[in-house]
C-alpha positions as CSV (number, residue, x, y, z in Angstrom):
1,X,-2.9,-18.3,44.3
2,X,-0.5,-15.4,43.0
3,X,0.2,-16.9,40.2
4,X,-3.5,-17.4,39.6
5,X,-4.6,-14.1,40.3
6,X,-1.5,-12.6,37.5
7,X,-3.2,-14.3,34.8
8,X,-6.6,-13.1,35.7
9,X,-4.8,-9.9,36.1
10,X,-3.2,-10.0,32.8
11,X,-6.2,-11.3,31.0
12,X,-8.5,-8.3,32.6
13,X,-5.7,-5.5,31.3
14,X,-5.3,-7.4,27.5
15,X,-9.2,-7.4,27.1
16,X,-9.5,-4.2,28.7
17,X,-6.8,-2.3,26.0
18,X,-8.5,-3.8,23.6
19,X,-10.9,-1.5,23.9
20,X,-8.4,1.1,22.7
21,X,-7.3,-1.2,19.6
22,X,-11.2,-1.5,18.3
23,X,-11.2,2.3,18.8
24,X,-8.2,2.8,16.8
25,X,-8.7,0.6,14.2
26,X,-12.6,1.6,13.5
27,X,-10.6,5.0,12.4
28,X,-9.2,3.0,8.9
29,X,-11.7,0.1,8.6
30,X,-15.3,-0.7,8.9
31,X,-16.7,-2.4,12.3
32,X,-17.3,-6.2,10.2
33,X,-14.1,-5.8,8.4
34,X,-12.3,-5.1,11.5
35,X,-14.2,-7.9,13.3
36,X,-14.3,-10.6,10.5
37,X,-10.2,-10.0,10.2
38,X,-9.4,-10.4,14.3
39,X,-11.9,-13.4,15.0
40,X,-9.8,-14.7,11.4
41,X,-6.8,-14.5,13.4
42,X,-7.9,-15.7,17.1
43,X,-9.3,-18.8,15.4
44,X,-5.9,-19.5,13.7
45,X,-3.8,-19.0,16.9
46,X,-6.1,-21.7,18.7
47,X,-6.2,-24.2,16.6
48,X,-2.8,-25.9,17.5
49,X,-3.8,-25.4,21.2
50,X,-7.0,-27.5,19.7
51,X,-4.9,-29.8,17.8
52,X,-2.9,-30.2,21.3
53,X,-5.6,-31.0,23.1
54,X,-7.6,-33.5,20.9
55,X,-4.3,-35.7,21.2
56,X,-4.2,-35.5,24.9
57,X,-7.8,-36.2,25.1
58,X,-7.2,-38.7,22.9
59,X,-4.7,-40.3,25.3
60,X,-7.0,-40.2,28.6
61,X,-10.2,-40.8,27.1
62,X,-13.4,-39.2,27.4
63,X,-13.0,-35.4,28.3
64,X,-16.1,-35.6,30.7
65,X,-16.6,-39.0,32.5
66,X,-20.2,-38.2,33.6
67,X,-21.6,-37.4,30.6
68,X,-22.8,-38.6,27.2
69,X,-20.5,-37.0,24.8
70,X,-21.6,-35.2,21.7
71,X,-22.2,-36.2,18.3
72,X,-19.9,-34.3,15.8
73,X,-22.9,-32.9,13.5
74,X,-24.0,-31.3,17.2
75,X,-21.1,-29.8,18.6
76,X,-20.4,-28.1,15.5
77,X,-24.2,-27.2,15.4
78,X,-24.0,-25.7,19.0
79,X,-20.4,-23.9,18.9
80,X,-22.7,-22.3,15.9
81,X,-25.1,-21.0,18.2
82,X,-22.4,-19.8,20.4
83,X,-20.5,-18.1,17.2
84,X,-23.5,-16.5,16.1
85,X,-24.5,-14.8,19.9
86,X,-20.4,-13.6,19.5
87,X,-20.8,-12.5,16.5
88,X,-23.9,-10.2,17.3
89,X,-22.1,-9.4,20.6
90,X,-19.1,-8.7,18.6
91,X,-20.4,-6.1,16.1
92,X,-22.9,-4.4,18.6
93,X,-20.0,-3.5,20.9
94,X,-17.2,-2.2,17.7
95,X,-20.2,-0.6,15.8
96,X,-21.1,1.0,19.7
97,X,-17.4,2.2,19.1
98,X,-17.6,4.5,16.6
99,X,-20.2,6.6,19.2
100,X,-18.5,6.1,22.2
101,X,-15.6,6.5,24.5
102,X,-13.1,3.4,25.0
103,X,-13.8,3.9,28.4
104,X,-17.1,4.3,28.2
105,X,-17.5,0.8,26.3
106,X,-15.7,-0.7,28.4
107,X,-18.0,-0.2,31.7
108,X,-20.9,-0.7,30.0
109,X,-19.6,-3.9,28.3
110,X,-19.3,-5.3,32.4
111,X,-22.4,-5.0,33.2
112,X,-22.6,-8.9,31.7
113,X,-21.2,-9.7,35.6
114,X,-25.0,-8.1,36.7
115,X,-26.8,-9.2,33.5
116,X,-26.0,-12.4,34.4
117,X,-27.5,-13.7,37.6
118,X,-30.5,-11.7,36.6
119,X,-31.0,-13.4,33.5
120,X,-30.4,-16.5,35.4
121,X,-33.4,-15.5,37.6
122,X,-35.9,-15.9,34.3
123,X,-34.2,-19.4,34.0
124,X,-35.7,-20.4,37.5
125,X,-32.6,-19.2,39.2
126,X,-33.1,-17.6,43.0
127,X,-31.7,-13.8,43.7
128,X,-30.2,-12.8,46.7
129,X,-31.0,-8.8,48.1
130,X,-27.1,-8.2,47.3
131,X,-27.7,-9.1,43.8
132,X,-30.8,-6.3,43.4
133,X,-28.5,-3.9,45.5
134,X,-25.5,-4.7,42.9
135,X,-27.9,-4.1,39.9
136,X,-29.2,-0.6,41.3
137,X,-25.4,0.4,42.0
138,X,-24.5,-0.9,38.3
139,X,-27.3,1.0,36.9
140,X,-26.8,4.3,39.2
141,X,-23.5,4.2,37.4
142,X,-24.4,3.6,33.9
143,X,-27.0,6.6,34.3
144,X,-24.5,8.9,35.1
145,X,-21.4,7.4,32.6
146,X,-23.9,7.6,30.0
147,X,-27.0,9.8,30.3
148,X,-26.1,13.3,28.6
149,X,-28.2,16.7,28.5
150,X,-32.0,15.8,27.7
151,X,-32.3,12.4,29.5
152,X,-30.8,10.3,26.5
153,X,-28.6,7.4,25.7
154,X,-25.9,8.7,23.2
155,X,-26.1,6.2,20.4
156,X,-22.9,4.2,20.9
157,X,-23.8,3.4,24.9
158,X,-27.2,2.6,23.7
159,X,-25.4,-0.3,21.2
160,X,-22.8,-1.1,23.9
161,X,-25.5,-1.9,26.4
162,X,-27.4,-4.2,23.9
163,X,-24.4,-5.7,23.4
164,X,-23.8,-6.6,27.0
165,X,-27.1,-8.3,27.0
166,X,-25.7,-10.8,24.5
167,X,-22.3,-11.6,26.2
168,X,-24.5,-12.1,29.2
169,X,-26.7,-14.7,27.5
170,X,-23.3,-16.2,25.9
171,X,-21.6,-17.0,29.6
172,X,-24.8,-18.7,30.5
173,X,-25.0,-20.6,27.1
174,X,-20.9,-21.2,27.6
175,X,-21.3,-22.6,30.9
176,X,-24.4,-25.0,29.7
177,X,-21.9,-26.5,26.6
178,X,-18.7,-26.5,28.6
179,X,-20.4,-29.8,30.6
180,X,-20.4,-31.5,27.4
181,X,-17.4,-30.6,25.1
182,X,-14.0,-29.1,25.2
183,X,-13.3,-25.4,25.7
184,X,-11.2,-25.2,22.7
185,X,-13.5,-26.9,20.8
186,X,-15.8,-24.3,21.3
187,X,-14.2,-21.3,21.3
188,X,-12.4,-22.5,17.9
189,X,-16.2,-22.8,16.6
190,X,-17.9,-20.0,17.9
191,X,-14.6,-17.7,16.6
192,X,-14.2,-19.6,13.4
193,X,-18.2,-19.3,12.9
194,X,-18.0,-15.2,14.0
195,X,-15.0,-14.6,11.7
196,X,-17.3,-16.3,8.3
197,X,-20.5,-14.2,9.6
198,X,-18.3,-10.8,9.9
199,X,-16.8,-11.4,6.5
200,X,-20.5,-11.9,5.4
201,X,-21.5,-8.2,6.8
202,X,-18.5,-6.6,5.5
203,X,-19.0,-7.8,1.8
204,X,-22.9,-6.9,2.1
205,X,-22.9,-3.9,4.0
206,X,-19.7,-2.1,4.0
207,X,-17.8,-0.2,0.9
208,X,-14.4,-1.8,0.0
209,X,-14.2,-3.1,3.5
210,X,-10.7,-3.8,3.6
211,X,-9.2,-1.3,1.8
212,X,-7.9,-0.1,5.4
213,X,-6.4,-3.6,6.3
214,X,-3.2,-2.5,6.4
215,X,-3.4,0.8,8.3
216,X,-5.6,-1.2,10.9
217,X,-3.3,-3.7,11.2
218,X,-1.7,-3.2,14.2
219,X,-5.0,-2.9,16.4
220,X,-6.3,-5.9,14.4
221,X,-3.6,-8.6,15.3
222,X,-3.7,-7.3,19.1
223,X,-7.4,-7.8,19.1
224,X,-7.0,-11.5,17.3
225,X,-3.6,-12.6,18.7
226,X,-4.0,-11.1,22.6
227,X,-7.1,-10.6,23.2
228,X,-8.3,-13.7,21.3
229,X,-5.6,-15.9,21.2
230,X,-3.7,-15.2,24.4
231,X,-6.1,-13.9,26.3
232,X,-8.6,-16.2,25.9
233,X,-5.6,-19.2,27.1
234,X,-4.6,-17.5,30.0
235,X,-8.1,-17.2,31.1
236,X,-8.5,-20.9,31.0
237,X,-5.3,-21.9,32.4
238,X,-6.1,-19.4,35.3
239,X,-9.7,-20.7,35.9
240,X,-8.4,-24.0,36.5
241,X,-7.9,-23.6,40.0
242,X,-9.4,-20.3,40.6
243,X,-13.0,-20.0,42.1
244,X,-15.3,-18.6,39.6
245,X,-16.7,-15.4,41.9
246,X,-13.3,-14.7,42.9
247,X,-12.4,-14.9,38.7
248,X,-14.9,-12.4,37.6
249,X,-14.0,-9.7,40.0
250,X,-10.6,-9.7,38.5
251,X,-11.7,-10.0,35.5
252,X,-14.5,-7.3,35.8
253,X,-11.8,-5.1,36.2
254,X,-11.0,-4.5,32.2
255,X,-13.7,-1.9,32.7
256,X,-11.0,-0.5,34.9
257,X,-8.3,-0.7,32.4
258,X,-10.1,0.0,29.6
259,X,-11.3,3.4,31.3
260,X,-7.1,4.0,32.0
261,X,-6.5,3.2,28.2
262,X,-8.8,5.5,26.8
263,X,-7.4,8.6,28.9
264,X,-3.6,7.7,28.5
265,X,-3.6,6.1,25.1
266,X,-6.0,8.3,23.1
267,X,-6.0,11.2,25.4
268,X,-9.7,10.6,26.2
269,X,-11.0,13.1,29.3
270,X,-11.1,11.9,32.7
271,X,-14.0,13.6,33.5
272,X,-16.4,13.2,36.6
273,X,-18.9,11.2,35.0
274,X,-15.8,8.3,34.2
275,X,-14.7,8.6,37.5
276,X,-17.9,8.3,39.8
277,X,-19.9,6.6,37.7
278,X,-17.5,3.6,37.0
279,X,-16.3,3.4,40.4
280,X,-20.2,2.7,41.5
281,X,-20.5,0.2,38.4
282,X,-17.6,-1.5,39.6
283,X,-18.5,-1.7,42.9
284,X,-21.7,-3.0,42.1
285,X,-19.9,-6.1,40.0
286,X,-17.8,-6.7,43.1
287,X,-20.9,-6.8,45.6
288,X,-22.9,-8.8,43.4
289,X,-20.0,-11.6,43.1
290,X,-19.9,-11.8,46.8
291,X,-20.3,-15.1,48.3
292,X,-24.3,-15.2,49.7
293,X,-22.2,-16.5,53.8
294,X,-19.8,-13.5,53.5
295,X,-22.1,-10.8,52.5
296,X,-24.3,-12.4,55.6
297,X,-21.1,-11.8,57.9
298,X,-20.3,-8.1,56.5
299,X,-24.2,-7.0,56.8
300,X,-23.9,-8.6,60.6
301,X,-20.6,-6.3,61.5
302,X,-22.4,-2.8,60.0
């Protein structure tokens, strides 16, 4: 179990300073330059672990027992679909960037662990009270992290929160395909597919888009290799054996880190709106993750 909970850990802090690389690296180079270049690179550090695993799958047979596998035509066609939600996902957040705090993206990024079950709900899924009580906490927060004079969204939270919609609807999508083909198989899609749609956007939209490659290229190969690449492993290697509720509250917690990066990496404030509003947004994505018979026995001791 510790040595579960250290890759959680460590895959929380590398996803939550990356937060700080994307702000860095939006300084040199545009936000689908930047992406099209690190979704290059995380696709090229899994595809030996891909490589690895269609061997040993080979060995052992059919990945899934229970169910009928794929045709090759489809699981391309639906790592895609997956690439494409990433990839608007993706640029919302680092375009979000260029408006907004690390820290700031970073919470707002999170709320994904509220989005989620409540989007589930319009699928036919039931809610709990804790879950609306974790959704009103999340949002209390997100007013006052983000609301500024005048009752507005600042433009980069405004981006950031769209955003979070989308890596909501990709975890539901994930945990659909991961029943019927090979984690690998589709993160090497969905990146490789991201990467080829960034590069399209940079080309169309942005002015020599890579004439900052090598400034950037520091922030770029921790966003691809780490946060990617390494990040991405750990996270499945940890999940293994790790319950899934008790897995996103440590993994929630690169709001946390990304909040500490901004302040001590780019000497972002830590002002009272960071402080009080992340604490109730992350106390709102630990509630809602609380098992349905444990949140009965804490409600029965108040």
């Amino acid at each position: 179990m510790i040595r579960t909970d250290g890759l959680l850990l460590a895959t929380a802090f590398i996803w939550g300073i990356s937060f700080v690389a994307q702000r860095s690296g939006m300084a040199v180079i545009g936000p689908f330059a930047f992406s099209a270049a690190r979704f290059a690179l995380g696709t090229l550090s899994l595809l030996p672990l891909l490589a690895l695993s269609k061997r040993r799958t080979a060995r052992k047979g059919r990945p899934h027992p229970g169910a009928e596998p794929l045709s090759v035509a489809r699981r391309a066609a639906w790592a895609a679909l997956a690439g494409l939600v990433v990839f608007t996902a993706a640029n919302l957040q680092q375009a979000g960037l260029v408006h907004t705090s690390a820290g700031n993206a970073g919470f707002i990024t999170c709320l994904y662990v509220i989005l989620v079950p409540v989007m589930g709900m319009c699928l036919g899924r039931a809610l709990g009270p804790r879950i609306w009580v974790s959704a009103a906490l999340a949002l209390a927060g997100l007013w006052i992290l983000s609301v500024r004079a005048g009752f507005s969204l600042a433009p980069g939270d405004g981006l950031e929160l769209l955003g979070a919609f989308f890596w909501a609807g990709h975890i539901l999508l994930i945990n659909h395909l991961v029943q019927r083909m090979e984690a690998l198989e589709i993160a090497t899609g969905q990146f490789a597919t991201c990467a080829i749609l960034s590069l399209a956007g940079a080309l169309l939209r942005e002015p020599a888009p890579f004439a900052g490659l090598a400034a950037a290229a520091i922030p770029i190969m921790y966003g691809g290799f780490l946060s990617i690449g390494v990040a991405y492993t750990l996270q499945i290697v940890a999940q293994k054996t790790a319950h899934p509720a008790h897995a996103s509250i440590i993994l929630s917690m690169e709001a946390l880190f990304a909040g500490v990066g901004g302040v001590l990496l780019l000497h972002e404030p830590f002002t009272w709106r960071l402080g009080a509003g992340g604490a109730l947004m992350v106390a709102g994505m630990i509630l809602s993750q609380v098992p349905p018979k444990a949140a009965r026995a804490l409600n029965s001791l108040a």
